[in-house]
N, C-alpha and C positions, 0 to 999 in steps of 0.2 A: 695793598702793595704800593709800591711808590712808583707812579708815574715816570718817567723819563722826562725830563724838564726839555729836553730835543722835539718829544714830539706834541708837546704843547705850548707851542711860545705864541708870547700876546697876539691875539689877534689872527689866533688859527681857527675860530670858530666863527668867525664873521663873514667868508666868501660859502657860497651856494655851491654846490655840484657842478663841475663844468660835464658839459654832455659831449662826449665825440663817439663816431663812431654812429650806428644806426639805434636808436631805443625807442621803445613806447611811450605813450605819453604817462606823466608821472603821478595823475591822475589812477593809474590803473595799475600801479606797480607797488600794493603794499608790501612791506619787506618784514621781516623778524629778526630776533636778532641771538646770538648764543644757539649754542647746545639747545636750550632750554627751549626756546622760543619766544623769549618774553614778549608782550606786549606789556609794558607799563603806561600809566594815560596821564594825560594832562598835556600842556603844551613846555614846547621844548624853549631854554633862555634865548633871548633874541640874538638871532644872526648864527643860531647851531642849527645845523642838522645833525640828527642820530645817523648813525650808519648803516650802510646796506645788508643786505644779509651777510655776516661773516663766514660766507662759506669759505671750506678748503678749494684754494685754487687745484690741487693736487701739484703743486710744484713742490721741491724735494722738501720741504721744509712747514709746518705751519704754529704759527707761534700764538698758545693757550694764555689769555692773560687772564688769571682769575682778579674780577673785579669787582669781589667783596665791598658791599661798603661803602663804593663806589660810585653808586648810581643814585640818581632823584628818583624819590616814587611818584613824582608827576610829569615821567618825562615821558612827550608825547613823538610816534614815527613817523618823521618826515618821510614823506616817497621819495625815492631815490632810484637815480637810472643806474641801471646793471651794466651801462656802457659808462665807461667813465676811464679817462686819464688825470682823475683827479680821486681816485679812489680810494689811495691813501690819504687822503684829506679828510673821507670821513672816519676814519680810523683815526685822526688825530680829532677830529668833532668829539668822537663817542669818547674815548679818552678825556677830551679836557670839560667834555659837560659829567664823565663819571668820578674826575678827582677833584671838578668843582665844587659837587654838589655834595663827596660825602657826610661831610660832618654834620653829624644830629641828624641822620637820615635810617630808619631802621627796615625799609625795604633794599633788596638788591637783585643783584644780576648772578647765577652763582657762577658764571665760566660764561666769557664770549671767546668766540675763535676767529681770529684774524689770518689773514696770509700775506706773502708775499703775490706783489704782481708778476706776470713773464716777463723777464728781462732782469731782476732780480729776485735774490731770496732771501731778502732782509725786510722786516715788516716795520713801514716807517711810514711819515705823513709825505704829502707835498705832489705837485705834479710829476709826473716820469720824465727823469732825466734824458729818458733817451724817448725817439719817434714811435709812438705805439696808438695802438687802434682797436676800440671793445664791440662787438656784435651781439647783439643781443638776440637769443636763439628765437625768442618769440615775433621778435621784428622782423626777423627773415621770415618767417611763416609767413606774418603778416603780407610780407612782401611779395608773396608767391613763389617764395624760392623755396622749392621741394626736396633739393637735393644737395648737395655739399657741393657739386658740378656746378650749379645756379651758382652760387654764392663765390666761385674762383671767378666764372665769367664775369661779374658785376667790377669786381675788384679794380680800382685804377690801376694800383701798386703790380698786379700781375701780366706781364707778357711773354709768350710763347708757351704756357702750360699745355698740355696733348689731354684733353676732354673730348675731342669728336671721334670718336671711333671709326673712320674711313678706316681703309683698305687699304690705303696708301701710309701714312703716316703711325699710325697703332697699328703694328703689322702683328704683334703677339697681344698687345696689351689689351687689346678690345675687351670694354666694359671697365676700364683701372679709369681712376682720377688721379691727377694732380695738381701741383702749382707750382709757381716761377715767378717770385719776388723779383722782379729788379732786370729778369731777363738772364740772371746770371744762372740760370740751368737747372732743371727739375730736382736735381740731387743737391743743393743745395741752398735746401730752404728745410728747419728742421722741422718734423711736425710731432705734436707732441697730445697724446692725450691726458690730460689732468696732469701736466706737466711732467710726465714718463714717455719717454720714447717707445716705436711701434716698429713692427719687424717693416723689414722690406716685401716688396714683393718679388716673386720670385721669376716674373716675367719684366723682362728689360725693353726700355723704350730702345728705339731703332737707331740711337747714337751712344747705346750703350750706358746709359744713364740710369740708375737703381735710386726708386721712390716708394714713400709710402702710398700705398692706396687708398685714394680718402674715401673713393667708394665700399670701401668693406671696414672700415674706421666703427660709427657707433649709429644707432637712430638719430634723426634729427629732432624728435620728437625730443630726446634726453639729452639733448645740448641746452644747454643753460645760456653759455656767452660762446665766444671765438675773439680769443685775446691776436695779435698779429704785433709783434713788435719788428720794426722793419727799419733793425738795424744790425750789425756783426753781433753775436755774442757767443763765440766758441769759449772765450776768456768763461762762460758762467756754465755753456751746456757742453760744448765742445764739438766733435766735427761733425759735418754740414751746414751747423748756425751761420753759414757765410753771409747770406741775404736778408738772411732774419728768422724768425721764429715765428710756425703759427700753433696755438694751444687752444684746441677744442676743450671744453669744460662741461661736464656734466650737473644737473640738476640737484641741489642739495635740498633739503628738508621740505622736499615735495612729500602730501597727503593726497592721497585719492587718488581718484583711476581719468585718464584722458586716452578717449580716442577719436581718430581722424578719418576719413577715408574719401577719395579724390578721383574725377575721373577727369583726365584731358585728352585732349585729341586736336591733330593739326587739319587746318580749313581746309588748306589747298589742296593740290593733287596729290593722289594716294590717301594711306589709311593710316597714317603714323599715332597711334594711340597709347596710354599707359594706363593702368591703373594702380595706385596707391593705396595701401588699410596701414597705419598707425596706430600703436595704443603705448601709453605709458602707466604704471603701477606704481603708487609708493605707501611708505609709513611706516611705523614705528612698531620698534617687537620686544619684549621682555623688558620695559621699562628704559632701557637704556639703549637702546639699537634704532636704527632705521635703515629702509633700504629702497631700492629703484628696481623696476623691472622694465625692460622696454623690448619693444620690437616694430620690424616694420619690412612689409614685401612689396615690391614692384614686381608689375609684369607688363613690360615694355615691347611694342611690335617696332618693328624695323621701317626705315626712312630709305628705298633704295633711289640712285638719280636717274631713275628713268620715269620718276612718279615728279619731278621739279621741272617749273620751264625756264631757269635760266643755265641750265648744262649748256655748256659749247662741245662739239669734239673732243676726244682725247682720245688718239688712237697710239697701237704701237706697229711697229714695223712685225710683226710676227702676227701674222693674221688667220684667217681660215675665213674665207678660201686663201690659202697659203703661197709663196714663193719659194723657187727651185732654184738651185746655184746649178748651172748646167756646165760642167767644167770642158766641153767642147768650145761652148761660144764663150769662154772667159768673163762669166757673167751674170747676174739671176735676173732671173723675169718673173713676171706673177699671172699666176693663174689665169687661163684666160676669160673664164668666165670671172675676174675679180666683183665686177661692177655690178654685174646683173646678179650678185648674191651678198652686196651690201658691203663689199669690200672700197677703198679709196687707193687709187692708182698713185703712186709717187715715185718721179724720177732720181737718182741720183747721181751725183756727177761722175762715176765711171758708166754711164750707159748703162746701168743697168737699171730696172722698173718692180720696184714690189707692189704688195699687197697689202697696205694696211687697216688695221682691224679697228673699229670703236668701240673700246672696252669702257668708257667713262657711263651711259644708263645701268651697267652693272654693277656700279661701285654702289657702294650702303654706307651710309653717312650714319646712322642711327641703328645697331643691331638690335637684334630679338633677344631679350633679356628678362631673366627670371632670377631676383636677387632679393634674399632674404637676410637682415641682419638681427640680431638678438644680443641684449646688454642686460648685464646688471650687476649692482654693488651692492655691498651689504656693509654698515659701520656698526661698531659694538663700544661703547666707554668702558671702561675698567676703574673704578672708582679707586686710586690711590696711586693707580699706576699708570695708566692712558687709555690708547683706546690700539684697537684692530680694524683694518678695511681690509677687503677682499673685493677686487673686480673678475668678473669673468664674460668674454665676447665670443661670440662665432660669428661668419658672416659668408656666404654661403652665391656664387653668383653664374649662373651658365647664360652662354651667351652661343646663339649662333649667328652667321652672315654672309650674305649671299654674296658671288665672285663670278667671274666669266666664266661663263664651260667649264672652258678649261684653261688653266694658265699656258704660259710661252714656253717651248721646249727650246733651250738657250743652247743646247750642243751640236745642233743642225745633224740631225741622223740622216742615213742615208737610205734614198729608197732606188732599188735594186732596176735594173736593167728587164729583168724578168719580171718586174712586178706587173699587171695586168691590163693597168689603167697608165703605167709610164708612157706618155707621148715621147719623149726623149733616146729612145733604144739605148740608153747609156745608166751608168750608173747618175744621179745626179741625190744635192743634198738639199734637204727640208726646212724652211725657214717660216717657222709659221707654229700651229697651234692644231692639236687632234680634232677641236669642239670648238664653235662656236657660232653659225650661220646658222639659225631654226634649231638651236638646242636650248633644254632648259637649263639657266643658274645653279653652278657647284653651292654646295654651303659646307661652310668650316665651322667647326666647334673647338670652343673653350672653357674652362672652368675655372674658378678662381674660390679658394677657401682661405678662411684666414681664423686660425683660433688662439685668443690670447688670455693672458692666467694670469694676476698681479694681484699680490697683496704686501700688506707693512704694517709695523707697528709703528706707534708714535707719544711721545711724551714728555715730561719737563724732569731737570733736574738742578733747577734753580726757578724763582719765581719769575724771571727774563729771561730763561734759557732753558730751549727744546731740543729735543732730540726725536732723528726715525729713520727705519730701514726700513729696507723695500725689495720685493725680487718681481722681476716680470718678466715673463715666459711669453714666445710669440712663433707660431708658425705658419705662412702662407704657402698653399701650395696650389700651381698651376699645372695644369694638363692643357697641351696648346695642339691643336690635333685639324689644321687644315691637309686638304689630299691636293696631291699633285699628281701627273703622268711619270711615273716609275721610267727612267729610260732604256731599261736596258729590258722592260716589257715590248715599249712602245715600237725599239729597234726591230724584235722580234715578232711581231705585229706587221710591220714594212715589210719585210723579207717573207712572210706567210706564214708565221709560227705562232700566231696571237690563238688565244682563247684558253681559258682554264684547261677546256680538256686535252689540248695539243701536246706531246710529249717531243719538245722542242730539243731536248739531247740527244735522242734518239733520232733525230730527222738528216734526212739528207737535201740537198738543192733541191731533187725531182721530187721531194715530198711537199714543197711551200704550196699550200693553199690545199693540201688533203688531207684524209682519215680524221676529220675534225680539226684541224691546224687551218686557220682564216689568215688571209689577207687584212691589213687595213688600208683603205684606199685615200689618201691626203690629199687627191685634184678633184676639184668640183663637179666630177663627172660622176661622185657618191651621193651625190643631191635627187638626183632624177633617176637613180639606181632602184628596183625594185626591189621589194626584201625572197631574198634567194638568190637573185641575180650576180655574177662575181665580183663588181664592182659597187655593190652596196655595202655600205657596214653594218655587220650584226650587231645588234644590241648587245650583247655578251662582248661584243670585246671592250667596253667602257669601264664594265668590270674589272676586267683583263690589265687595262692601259694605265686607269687613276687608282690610287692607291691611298691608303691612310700616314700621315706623317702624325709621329707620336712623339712625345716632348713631354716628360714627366719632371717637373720640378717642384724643388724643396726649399725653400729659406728660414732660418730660424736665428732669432734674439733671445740673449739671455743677457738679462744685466741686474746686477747686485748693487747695495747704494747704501752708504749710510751718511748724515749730516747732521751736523749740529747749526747751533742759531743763537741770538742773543742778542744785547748790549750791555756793555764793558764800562765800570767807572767811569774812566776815560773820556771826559765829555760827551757821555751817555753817547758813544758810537756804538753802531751797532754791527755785528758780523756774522758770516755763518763761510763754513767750510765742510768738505767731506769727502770720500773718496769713491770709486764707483770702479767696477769692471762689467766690461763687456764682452759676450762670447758672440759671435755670428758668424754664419756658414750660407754656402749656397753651393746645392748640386743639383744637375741636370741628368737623367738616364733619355734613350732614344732607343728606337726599335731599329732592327739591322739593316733596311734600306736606308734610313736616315742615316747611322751611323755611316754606314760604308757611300755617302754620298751619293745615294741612287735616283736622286728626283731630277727631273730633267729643269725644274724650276727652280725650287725653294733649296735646290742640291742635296743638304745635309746637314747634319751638325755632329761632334766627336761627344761622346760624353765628358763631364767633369766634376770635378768638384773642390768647391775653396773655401778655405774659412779663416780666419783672423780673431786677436782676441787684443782687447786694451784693454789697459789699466790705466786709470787717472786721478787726478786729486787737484782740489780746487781751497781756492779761498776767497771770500769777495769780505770789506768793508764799507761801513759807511760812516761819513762826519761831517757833522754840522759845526759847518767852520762858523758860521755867524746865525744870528737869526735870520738871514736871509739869503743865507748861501752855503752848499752843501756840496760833498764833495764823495763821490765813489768808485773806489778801485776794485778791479779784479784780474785772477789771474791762474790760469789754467796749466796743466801738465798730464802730456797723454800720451803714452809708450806702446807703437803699435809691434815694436820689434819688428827683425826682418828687416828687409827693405827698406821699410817704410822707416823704420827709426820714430825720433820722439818729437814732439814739439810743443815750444810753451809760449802761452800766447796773454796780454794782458787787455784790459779797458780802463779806460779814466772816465770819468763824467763831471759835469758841473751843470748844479743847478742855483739860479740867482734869481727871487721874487723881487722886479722892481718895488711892487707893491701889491696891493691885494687882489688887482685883475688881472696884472703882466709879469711872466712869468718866460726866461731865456733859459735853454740849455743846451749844453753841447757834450758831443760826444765823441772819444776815438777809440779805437781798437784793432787790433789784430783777430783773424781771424784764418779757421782753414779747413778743410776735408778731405779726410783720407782717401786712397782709389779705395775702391768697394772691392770684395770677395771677388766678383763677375769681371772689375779691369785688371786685377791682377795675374788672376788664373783661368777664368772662364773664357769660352769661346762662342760666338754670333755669326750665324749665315742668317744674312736676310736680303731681301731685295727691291732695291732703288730704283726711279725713275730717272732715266739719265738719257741725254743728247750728248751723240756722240759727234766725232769732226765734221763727218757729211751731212751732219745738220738733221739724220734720221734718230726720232725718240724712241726709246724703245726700255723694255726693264733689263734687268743686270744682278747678279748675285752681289753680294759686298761680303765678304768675309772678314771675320776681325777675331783676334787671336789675345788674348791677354799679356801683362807684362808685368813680372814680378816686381821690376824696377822701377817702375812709375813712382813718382814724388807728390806728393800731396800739394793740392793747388792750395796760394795762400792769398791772402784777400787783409788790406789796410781800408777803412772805413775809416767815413769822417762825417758826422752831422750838427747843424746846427740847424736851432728853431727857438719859435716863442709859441706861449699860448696865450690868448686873450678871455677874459670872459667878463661880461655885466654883473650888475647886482640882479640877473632877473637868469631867464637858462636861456642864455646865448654865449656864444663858444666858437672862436677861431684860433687857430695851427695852420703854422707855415713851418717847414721844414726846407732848409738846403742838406743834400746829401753829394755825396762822392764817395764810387769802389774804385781802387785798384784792385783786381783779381788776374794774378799771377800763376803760369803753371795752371792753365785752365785743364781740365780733365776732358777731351773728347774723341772721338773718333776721327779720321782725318778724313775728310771731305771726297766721294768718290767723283764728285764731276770736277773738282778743282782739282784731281790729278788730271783724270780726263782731258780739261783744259790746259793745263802746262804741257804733257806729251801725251796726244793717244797711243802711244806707243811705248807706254811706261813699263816695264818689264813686271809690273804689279797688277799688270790687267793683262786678263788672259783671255784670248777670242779665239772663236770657232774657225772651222777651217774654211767656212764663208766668209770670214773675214767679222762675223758682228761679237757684241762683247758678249763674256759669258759672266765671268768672276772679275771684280776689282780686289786687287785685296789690300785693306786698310789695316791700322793700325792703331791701336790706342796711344795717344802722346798727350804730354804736357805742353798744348798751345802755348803760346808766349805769354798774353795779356788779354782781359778785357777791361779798359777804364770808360765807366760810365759815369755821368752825374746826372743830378736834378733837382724840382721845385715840387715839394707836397704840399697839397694846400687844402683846409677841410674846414668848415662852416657847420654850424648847428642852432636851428632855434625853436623855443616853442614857446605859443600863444594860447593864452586863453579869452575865448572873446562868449559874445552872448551866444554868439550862432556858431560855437563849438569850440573842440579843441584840435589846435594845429602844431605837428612836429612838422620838422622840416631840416633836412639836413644833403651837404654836397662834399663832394670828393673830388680833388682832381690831381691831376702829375703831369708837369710838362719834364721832358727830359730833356736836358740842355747837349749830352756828350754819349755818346758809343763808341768807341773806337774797339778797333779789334786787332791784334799784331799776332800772325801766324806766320811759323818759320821766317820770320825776323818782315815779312810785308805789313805794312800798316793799313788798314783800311776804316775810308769812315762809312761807320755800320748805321748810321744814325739814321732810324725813319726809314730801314728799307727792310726787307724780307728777308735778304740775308744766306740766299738756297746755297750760294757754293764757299761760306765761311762758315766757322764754329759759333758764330753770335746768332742769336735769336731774333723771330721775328719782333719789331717793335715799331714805333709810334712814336712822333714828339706829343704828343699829345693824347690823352686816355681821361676821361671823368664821367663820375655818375654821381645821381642825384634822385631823393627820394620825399615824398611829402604824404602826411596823410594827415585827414579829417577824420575827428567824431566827435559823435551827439547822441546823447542815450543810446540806442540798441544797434546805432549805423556808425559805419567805420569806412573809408576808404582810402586807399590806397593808391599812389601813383609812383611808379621805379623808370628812372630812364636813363639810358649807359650811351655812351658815345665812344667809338673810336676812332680816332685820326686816322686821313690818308696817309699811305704809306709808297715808298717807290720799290720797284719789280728791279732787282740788280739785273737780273736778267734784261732788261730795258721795260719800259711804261709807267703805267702810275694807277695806283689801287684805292679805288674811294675810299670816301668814310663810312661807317659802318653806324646809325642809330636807330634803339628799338626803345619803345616805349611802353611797359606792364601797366595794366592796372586792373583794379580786383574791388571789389564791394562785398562786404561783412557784414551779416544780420544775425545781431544776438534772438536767440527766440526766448532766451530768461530758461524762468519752469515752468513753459508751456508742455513739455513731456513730462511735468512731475517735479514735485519739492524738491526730488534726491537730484535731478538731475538741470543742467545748462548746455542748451545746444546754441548752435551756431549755423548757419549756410553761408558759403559763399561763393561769389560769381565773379569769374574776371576771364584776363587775357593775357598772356607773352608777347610778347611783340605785335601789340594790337593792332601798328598801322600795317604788315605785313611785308616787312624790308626783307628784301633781297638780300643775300652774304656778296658784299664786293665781289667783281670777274680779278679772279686772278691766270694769267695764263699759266697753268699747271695742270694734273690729272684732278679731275673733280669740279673746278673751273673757281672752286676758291681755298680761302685758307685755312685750314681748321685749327691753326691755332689762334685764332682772332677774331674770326666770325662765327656765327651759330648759322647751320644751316637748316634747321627746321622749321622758319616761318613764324606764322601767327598760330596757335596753341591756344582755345578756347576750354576752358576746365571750371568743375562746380564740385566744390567740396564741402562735407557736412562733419561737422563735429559735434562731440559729446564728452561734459565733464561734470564729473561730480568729487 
């Protein structure tokens, strides 16, 4: 076939692999090549390298070049790193050593299969035009990064992603991952696996934000790379690509079986432990097929802060021993045994004294978790015609987590004049909580499942031009099922009417606290109460009082795709176009106390259900304006109907090789994301931490209602950068970037109403006066313009006394600003609690190095993050931990068939603290890890 004279121009086989991103050393990374797998030997022409495994990225498109004829029979395989922003450079290698070398050559290659990278899907040489960054799956191991969580935390480029599963913050989502490129919002960063979109899930972060879960995503075991291109590209994939795109990539033309299994456990106080078993399966079936199997469970115990010694207090006004609004003395007071039952006295400025409770040693940073995931593909060739893949996933994850007693009963019930134990002889109202002084921890459950179905054919129908379709089916479903105190039990309870067996409609006044109808007693005079006695509480009524809240939800993707690929005469440009639709839904069912708002906490929520469908069509090109300067367009069209309407967004690129080390491009584009199912039509009760005017903390419902007419937030990007590299494997990238992100998508802020008027007719309080319900809204924020400086370094050595990779990442970010309802604020380097910007950092980097020498390997990871400032007033250290781990090949010390491994390390081996933040929990969980140091020994086996 005839080469493309674009992707071979002089002098394209003389630069080395640039390395970014984290790899192994190249020493250890033989690669193969085609379908086939050839190995051909000898040494390769000076200054080529062969190319890496031409695996399918699974992006929409992959381009089969048969290269007959083509190839040297003494061309030998360089190693080559699987991290690479130069990756199309070996594809232009393999290429101009296969059309070098054909003539009078009667060995070959019969089919190599190349791909496009993420960011585009045209298959062509040169560095990426645009800012992008490759991980390689086995370096993460290496690294001691276990879980797809590990590997967001590490990230510069991410700030504010929700990975801690507090109480506070993951209020449904506990046990879900995500990420947050740039800061600009969970829901807008695409994720993609083998370059196909994943359903969402169907529990919503607590500002109303719908993400993929990357915890129920694939094994880590069967991750290959993790491409992250961290720039706009809705112009290529369409909406969420706002911040950028990250593409988990699965294992191609693995042979053999690997498994893993890991046990860690944190030093400190408490028993926070995990266990991990890994195995992956692969190879080849009926002469022409190969396939992957993988799996992998955790069973994770819980991290609660009563087991940490840097918790400060975090109390709320609604305590137990509880406070009484006594509407004689125009005023509450608390309990008078507060003190002597571990309650904290606090005045407020109308005279009046409550009881506040320390609910912060009950909060769980880390739930009890039993998550199972299962993967596997299967590839089939078709000799004449293509080939067939088929993926299929399930992922399977229950989680439960301990909580206080009991939560706050926010509607102040009233306990009756008659009640037994009322000091008051008056009716007065309850401010405070059923359970909490000498009671054991509530636990809530949830469940998260996620099963997904994709396959496509694929194939040529020109010798530069492919073609493939594709469908992928996706469902997650949540069951979110924490208990709260039923109110109109609890009422019932106060008055004398509590206990299953009470026949409370039937009862009259002279019947409260007879024929099996109990009293509950809410003044601390139930402490010292004997059981029998009438001011005790029976055990039975806890039954009675807390209740099961049920939340059954559904999410599903369906998207259809077909695309073409190629290069065109035309100054051998190359292009690829195609169309796609998408169908997605999300509904929510509730059991009838939920439904009819009967928790005196968590309220309620209505059922729903929404769905949406686009259709779109794309086209991207590419041309090589010179030999050293290249230029690529694209441009996107997506019809969500309705509301929403349509929109069409473009990119440009330029990329210009000074010369063979230095290499400049730039990038602009449009970009944007539709509202999701859940901000249109869905509805969220959840509950906030909020300081209200008199300075008392306390929680609060937030209700938030969907809105048909929401407009799609739109996002201008803009980057520029260089790459450097040596004649040897060293590799620097500097990037300048800038979003405007327009029409942000968020919830409206329930303490920044709070703070404009506590009197806002949107917030609704009890008849003591404290809040119950804010109720928010989903709106189109005005702006968030952020910019910044990416900067990344790579190098590796071979000395006598071993080999050394070594590579760093860092991000200072120069600008945050944030404009809501026309106020400007600079967001920059602060936490952020009562605006719609994320928490962030001028500053975020991490760095990694490792050694080895025959059968020993080691490993050092260390992340940093910048102090930040507390809007709220103060200032929040920095936050650095330092990993390191040692690797012992054992060979075939168990046997010919078989190669193990052990290894030994630590997580944050010096044992850092998570920054004091003043809030509930005493820090930030989206910024810090609050688990400590983590000492773990894991053993592998591969054959």
């Amino acid at each position: 076939m005839r080469v493309p004279r674009a992707l071979c121009p002089e002098g394209a086989c003389r630069g080395k692999p640039l390395r970014t991103g984290w790899s192994r050393n190249p020493s250890r990374n033989p690669t193969t090549v085609g379908d086939a797998h050839a190995r051909p030997a000898g040494p390769v022409p000076e200054g080529c390298a062969m190319a890496s495994p031409y695996e399918r990225t699974g992006l929409l498109i992959t381009d089969k070049i048969a290269a007959q004829n083509c190839a040297s029979p003494n061309l030998h395989m360089l190693p080559v790193f699987s991290n690479r922003r130069r990756r199309h450079s070996f594809l232009a290698a393999a290429l101009c050593v296969a059309a070098t070398n054909s003539a009078g050559q009667t060995d070959t290659i019969e089919e190599v299969v190349v791909t496009a990278t993420t960011g585009s899907r045209i298959v062509r040489q040169g560095d990426s035009p645009s800012p992008f960054s490759d991980y390689d799956g086995q370096t993460l191991l290496d690294s001691g990064l276990r879980d797809i969580r590990d590997l967001v935390g590490v990230l510069a480029i991410n700030s504010g992603a929700e990975n801690n599963s507090d109480n506070l913050t993951q209020n449904y989502t506990a046990g879900t991952a995500n990420i947050n490129l740039r800061g600009l919002g969970v829901a807008s960063t695409l994720v993609l696996l083998n370059g196909r979109r994943q359903v969402l899930s169907a529990a919503q972060t607590d500002d109303g934000s719908s993400f993929v879960d990357l915890a129920a995503l694939v094994p880590m075991l069967a991750i290959e790379r993790v491409e992250i291109l961290k720039d706009g590209a809705a112009a290529i994939y369409g909406s969420e690509a706002v911040a950028g795109v990250v593409n988990f990539i699965t294992r191609r033309g693995f042979e053999g079986i690997k498994l893993q299994a890991e046990y860690r456990s944190r030093t400190g106080g408490g028993s926070q432990d995990e266990i991990t078993l890994d195995g992956v399966l692969g190879g080849t079936f009926g002469g022409a097929g190969e396939y992957l199997l993988a799996a992998s469970y955790l069973d994770r115990s819980s991290l609660v802060l009563i087991d940490v010694d840097w918790l400060r207090p975090a109390t709320s006004g609604f305590g137990n021993p509880g406070s009484f609004n006594v509407p004689s003395e125009g005023r509450t007071v608390a309990d008078p045994d507060c003190e002597r039952y571990g309650g904290l006295l606090q005045e407020l400025p109308d005279g009046s004294v409550i009881c506040r409770f320390d609910y912060g040693p009950q909060l769980t940073v880390v739930p009890n978790e039993q998550r199972l995931q299962t993967w596997g593909r299967a590839d089939w060739r078709w000799n004449g015609f293509g080939s067939l893949w088929a993926e299929l996933g399930y992922a399977s994850n229950d989680i439960n987590r301990d909580v206080s007693p009991s939560f706050p009963v926010l509607n102040t019930p009233v306990v009756p004049a008659n009640h037994p134990a009322n000091p008051y002889g008056e009716d007065v109202f309850f401010q405070g909580r059923p359970y909490g002084y000498g009671q054991p921890r509530e636990v809530n459950f949830y469940k998260h499942d996620t099963t997904r179905l994709a396959f496509g054919f694929e194939g040529r129908f020109s010798d530069t031009g492919s073609w493939n379709i594709s469908m992928v089916h996706g469902i997650n479903d949540a069951l979110l099922n924490p208990r709260d105190v039923i109110a109109a039990n609890f009422q019932a309870a106060l008055s004398g009417f509590g206990g299953n067996t009470c026949n409370a409609g039937a009862a009259t006044p002279q019947g409260a606290g007879r024929d099996g109808c109990l009293f509950f007693n809410p003044f601390s005079s139930n402490f010292s109460a004997q059981p029998g006695e009438p001011l005790h509480n029976a055990p039975e009524l806890r039954d009675f009082i807390i209740g099961d809240y049920f939340g059954d939800g559904r999410s599903q993707l369906t998207t259809l795709e077909a695309n073409l690929t190629g290069f065109l005469p035309w100054r051998s440009a190359g292009y690829a176009a195609g169309v796609q639709y998408r169908d997605q839904s999300l509904e929510f069912s509730y059991d009838d106390i939920t439904r009819s708002d009967g928790f005196a906490f968590l309220i309620g929520n209505p059922d729903f259900t929404s769905d949406d469908d686009v259709t779109a069509a794309y086209g991207e090109i590419w041309v090589p304006l010179a030999e050293n300067l290249e230029m690529t367009g694209a441009l996107r069209y997506e019809d969500y109907g309705g509301g929403i309407g349509d929109t069409l967004d473009p990119k440009i690129t330029l990329l210009f090789r000074v010369d063979e080390a230095i290499s400049i491009r730039a990038s602009a584009s449009t970009s944007f994301r539709a509202p999701s199912p859940f901000q249109t039509q869905g509805a969220q009760t959840n509950f906030t931490n909020i300081v209200d005017h008199d300075g008392s903390t306390t929680f609060a419902g937030r209700r938030t209602l969907g809105d048909p007419d929401l407009s799609p937030e739109t996002s201008h990007a803009f980057n520029f950068g260089l790459t450097w590299q040596n004649a040897g494997y060293w590799a620097f990238n500097a990037d300048y970037w800038r979003y405007s992100f327009e029409d942000v998508l968020r919830k409206e802020n329930a303490q920044a109403i709070i703070n404009t008027d506590p009197f806002d007719p949107r917030i609704e309080r009890t008849s003591a006066g404290t809040i119950s319900i804010v109720n928010v809204a989903f709106i189109n924020a005005d702006r968030i313009e952020t910019s910044g400086l990416d900067v990344s370094a790579n190098a590796a050595l071979d000395t006598r006394g071993g080999s050394i990779d070594a590579w760093v990442e860092a991000t200072w970010l120069l600008e945050y600003d944030v404009t809501n309802a026309g106020v400007s604020v600079d967001a920059l380097g602060k936490l952020n609690r009562a605006n719609v910007g994320a928490p962030n950092q001028r500053f975020r980097a991490a760095a990694g190095a490792s050694w080895s020498k025959d059968a020993v390997r080691i490993t050092g990871l260390l992340r940093h993050v910048d102090g930040y400032q507390d809007d709220a007033g103060g200032s929040i250290d920095s936050f650095t931990t330092l990993d390191l781990n040692a690797r012992w090949s054992l060979g075939g010390r168990l046997g010919d068939r078989f190669n193990a491994s052990v290894t030994v390390g630590a997580a944050n081996l010096l044992d850092e603290d998570p920054p004091f933040v003043n809030i509930a929990g005493s820090y930030d969980p989206r910024s810090a890890d609050p688990r400590g140091r983590r000492v773990f020994v894991s053993f592998g086996l591969e054959r």
